[in-house]
KOLPA-574938 format. One line per 3 residues: for each residue z, x, y of C-alpha. Coordinates in Angstrom, 3 decimals, padded with zeros to 6 digits. Each point is the difference from the previous one (the first is absolute). Example, Ala and Ser with C-alpha at 12.3 -4.5 7.8 and 13.67 -1.06 7.14 Angstrom:
BEGIN
007.800/012.300/-004.500 | -000.660/001.370/003.440
END
This chain:
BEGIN
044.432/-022.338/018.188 | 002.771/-000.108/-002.865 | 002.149/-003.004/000.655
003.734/000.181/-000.873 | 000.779/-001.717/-002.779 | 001.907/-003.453/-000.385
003.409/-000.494/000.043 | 001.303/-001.408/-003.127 | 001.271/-003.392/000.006
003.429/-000.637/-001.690 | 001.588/-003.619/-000.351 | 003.174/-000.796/001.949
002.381/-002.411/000.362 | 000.286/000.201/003.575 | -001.470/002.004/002.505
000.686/004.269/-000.565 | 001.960/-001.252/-002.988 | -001.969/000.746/-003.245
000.392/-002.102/-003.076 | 001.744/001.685/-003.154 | -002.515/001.335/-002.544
-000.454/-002.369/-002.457 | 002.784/001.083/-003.425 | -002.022/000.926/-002.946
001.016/002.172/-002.724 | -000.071/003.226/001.842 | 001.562/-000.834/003.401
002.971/000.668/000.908 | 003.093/-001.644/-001.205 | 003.379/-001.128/001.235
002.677/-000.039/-002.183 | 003.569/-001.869/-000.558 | 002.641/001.454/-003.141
003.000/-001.368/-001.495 | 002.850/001.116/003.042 | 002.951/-001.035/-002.497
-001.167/002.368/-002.504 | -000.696/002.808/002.457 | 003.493/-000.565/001.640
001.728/000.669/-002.957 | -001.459/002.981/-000.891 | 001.870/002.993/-000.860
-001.051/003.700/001.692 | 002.580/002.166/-000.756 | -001.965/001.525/-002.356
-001.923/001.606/003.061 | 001.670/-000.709/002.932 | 000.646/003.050/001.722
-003.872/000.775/-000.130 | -000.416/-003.586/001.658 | 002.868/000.555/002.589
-001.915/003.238/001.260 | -003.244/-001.618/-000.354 | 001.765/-002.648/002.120
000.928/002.548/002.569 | -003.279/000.851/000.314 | -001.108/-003.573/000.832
002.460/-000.066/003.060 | -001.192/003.556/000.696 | -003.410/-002.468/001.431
-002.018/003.212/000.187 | -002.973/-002.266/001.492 | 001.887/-001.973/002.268
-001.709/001.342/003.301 | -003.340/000.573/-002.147 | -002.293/-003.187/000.346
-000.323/000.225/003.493 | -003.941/-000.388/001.080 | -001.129/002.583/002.169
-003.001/000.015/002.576 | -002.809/000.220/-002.790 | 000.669/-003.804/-000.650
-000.966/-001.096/003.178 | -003.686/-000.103/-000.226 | -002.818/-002.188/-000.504
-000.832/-000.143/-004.316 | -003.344/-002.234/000.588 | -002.099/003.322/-001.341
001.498/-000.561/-003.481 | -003.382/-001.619/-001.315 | 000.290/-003.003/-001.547
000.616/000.623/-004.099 | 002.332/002.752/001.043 | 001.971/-002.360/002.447
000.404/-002.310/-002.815 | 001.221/002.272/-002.516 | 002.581/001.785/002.005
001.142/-003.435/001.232 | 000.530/-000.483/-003.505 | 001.577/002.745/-000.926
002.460/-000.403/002.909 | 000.860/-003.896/-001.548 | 000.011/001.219/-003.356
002.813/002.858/000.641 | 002.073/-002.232/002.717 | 000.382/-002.827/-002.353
001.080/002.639/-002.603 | 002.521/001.354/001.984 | 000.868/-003.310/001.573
000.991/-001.167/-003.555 | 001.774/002.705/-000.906 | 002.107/-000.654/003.287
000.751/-003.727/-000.823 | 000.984/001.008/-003.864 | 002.187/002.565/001.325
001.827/-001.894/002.912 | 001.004/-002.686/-001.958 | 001.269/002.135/-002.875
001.920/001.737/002.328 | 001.147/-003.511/001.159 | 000.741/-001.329/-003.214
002.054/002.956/-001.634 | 002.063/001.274/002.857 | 003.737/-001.124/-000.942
-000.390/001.549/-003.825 | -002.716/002.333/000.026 | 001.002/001.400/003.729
-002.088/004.059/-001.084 | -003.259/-001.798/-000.814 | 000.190/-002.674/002.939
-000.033/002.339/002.257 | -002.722/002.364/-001.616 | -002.302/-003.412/-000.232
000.939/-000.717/003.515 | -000.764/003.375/001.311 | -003.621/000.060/-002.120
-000.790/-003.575/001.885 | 000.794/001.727/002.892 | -002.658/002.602/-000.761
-002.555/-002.899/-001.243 | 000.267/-001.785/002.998 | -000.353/002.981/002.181
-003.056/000.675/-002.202 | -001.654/-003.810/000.235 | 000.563/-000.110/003.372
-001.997/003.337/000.596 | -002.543/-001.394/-001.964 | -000.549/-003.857/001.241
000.109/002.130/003.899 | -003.017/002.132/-001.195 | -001.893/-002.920/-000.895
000.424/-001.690/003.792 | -002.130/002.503/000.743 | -002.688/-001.501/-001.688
001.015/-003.020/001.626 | 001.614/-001.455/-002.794 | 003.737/-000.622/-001.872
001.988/-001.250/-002.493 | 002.155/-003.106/000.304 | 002.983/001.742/-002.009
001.651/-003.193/000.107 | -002.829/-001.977/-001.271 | -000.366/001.962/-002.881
004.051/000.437/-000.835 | -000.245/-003.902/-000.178 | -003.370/-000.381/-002.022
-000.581/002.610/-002.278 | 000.900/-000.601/-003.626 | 002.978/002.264/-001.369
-000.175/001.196/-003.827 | 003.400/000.231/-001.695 | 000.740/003.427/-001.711
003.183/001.051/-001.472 | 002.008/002.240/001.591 | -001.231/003.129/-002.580
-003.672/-001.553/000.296 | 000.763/000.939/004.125 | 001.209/003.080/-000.902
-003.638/001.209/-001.531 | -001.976/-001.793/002.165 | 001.906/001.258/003.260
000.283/003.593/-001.438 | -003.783/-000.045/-000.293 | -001.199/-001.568/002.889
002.229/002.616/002.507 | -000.894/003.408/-001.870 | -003.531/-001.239/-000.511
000.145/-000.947/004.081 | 000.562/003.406/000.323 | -002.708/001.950/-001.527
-002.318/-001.914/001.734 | 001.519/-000.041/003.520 | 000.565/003.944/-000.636
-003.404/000.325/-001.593 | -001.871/-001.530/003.133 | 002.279/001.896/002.169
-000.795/003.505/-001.720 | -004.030/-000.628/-000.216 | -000.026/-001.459/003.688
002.215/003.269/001.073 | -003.122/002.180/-001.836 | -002.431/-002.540/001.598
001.014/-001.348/003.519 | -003.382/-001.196/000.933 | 000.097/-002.939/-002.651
003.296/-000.800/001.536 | -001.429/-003.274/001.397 | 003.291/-001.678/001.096
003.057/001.522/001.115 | 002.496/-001.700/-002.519 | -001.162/002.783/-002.752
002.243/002.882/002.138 | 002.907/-001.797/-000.532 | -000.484/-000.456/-003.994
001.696/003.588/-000.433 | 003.839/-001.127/001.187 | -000.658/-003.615/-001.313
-000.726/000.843/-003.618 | 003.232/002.020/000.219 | 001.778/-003.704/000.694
-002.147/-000.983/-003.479 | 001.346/002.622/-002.409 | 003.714/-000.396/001.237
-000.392/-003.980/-000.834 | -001.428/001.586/-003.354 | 002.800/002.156/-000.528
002.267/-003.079/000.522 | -001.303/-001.656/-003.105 | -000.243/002.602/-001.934
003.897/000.964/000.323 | 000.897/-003.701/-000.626 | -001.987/-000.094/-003.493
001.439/002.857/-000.662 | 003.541/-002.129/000.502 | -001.823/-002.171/-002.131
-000.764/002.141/-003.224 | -000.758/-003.126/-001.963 | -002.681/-001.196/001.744
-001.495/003.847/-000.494 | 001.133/000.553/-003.779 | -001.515/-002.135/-002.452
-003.356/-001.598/-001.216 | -000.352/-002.357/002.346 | 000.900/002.124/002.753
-003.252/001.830/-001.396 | -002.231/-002.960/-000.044 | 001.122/-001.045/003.454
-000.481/003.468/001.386 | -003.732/000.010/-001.475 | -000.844/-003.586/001.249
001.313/000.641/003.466 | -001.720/003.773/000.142 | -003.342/-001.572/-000.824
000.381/-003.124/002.449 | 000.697/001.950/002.314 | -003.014/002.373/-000.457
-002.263/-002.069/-000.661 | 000.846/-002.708/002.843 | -000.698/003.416/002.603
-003.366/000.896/-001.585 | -001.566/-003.286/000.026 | 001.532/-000.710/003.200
-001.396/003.527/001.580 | -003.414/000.119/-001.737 | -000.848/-003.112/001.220
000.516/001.552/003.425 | -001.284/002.955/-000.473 | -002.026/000.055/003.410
003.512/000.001/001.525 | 001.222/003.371/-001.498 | -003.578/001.299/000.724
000.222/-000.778/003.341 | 002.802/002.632/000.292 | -002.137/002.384/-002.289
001.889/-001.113/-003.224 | -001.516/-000.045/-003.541 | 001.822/-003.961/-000.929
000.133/001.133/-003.871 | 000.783/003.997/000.574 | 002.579/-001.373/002.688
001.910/-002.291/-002.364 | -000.681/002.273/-002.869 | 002.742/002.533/001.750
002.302/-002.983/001.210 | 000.312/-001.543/-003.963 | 000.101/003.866/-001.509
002.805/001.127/002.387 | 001.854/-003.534/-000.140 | 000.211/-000.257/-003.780
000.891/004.497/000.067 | 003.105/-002.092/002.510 | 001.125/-002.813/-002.273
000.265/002.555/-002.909 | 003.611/001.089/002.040 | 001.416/-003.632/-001.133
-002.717/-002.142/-002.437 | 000.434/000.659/-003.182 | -003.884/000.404/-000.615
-002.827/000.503/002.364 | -003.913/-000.946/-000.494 | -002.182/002.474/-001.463
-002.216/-000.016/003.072 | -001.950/002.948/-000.518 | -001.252/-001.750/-003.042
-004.189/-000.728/000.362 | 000.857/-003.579/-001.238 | 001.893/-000.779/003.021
-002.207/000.441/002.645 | -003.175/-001.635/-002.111 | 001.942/-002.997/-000.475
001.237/-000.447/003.128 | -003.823/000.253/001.458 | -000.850/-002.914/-002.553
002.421/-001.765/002.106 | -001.569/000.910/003.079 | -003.244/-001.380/-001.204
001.658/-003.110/-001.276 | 001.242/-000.819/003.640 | -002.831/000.577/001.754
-001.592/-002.776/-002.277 | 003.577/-002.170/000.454 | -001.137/000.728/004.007
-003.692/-001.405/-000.428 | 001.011/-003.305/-001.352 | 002.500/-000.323/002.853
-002.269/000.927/002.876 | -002.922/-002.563/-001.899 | -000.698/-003.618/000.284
000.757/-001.011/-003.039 | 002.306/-002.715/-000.446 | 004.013/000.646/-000.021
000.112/-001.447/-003.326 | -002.539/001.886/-001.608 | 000.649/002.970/001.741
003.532/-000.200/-002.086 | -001.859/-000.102/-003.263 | -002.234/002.975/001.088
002.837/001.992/000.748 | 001.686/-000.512/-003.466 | -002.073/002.551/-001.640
001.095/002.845/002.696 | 003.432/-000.984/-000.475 | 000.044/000.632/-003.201
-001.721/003.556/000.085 | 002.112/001.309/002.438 | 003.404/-001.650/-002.042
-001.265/001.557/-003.135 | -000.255/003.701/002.246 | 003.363/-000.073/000.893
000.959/-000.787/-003.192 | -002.434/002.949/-001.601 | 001.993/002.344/003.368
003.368/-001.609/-001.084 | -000.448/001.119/-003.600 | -001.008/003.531/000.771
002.512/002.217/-001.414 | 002.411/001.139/002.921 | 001.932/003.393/000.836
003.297/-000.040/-001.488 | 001.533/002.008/003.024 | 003.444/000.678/-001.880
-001.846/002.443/-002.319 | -001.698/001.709/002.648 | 001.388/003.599/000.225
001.706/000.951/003.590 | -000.362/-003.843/001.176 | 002.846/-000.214/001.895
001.970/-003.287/-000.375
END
């Protein structure tokens, strides 16, 4: 007789309330800006392109569309046990994503109202969307008995400072790369229903839509911003913020690769399409995009991959804290020098592409 297998066991802080995964390097972050500076910025440059992309905020095309239908309401116990856990991950992982993006925008939209009334309302709309989105998202995992404290973690996870043009990459990529994967899932799920193993994947079609209108957004107020597009630095901040961004996903999904193979995704093919399709995207406002098709770029990243899952033996051994630290050192360095190696990799210069529209 096969026995069903264990349910994993995840720390809370109180009962059905599961504790926030511990912040490392490639968790997700929350972010605060400088709101003086981003009240008193000028968009007339592009503002009729952010008035109708405005219009299409209060448009709310999704408004009646995360509504849970009858599939929810079922038992989920014969999710085995690794599965279980990596889904419940991956449900944490993109609810405190969106849930940060939804505290970031709110209080912009707070904080610039009386001088900046176009782009208040556009961030307050796109919190809107992100709570709609986090809420979705912290439901689906009560059905694994389990939730977020949203409040717990507004109050106790650390926020990093960027300037407002270091918000304007990092935003810009984090909503069009949201998209190819939500639409990515979506399309191989629609070819593949059977590895649909939770219901939340049929409603990643409409919901990605909500991602590449927020992307749209910040692309139309850099392009209000030429400065921040236009010179060397804009350049060098483009390539850094391409290549976190990339490389924070890959590590991130190939550790949990049994996750996309549970819904008969290839983790490396998967992101493979998602990085290709999001750098083709930035090309419409960066500057420069990362010559991904380049062998180099995959081969280092795997060194990195192989670097972490040494950083993850340490952790998950009895050594000492302390000398765990100085065991660690080594690894750090490898995978700094990488991304230094992928940083210096000569980039796309997408204003002398021919037909790149701009």
């Amino acid at each position: 007789m096969v026995q069903a297998a264990e349910k994993p066991v995840f720390e809370e802080i109180r009962p059905g309330i599961k504790a926030p995964a511990k912040e490392t390097i490639l968790t997700p972050r929350f972010y605060t800006t400088d709101f003086d500076e981003m009240e008193k910025m000028d968009i007339s440059v592009n503002e009729a392109e952010l008035r109708a992309i405005l219009e299409e905020f209060r448009a709310d095309y999704n408004r009646h569309h995360f509504v849970r239908d009858a599939e929810f309401e079922q038992s989920w116990d014969h999710l085995d046990g690794e599965t279980r856990r990596l889904f419940v991950e991956f449900l944490e992982r993109s609810c405190t994503a969106e849930f940060s993006g939804f505290l970031l925008y709110k209080e912009l939209g707070r904080r610039i109202k009386k001088k900046n009334p176009v782009l208040a309302e556009c961030f307050n709309l796109m919190s809107r969307d992100e709570a709609r989105h986090a809420g979705f998202l912290n439901k689906a995992m009560s059905d694994f008995n389990l939730a977020l404290d949203l409040g717990f973690l507004t109050k106790n996870h650390k926020y990093t400072f960027f300037k407002p043009k270091f918000i304007f990459y990092a935003t810009y990529l984090s909503e069009k790369i949201g998209y190819w994967r939500y639409i990515t899932i979506y399309r191989h799920l629609e070819a593949h229903p059977e590895n649909r193993i939770y219901p939340i994947f049929r409603f990643f079609e409409n919901w990605c839509q909500d991602e590449n209108r927020h992307g749209d957004f910040f692309d139309a107020v850099m392009r209000a911003q030429p400065q921040i597009l236009n010179d060397l630095k804009a350049r060098l901040w483009c390539r850094f913020f391409l290549l976190s961004v990339f490389v924070t996903m890959y590590l991130n999904d190939v550790q949990r690769a049994d996750f996309y193979a549970s819904i008969g995704l290839n983790a490396r093919e998967y992101d493979k399409l998602v990085i290709d399709k999001t750098n083709e995207t930035a090309g419409r406002v960066f500057p420069i995009i990362l010559d991904v098709q380049n062998p180099e770029f995959y081969r280092r990243l795997e060194v990195c991959v192989k670097t972490n899952e040494k950083l993850t033996e340490i952790v998950k051994s009895k050594t000492p804290k302390f000398l765990q630290s100085i065991q660690k050192l080594p690894h750090y360095i490898s995978n700094g020098w990488q991304f230094l190696r992928l940083y210096l990799m000569k980039p796309i210069n997408v204003t002398h592409l021919e037909g790149t529209v701009r």
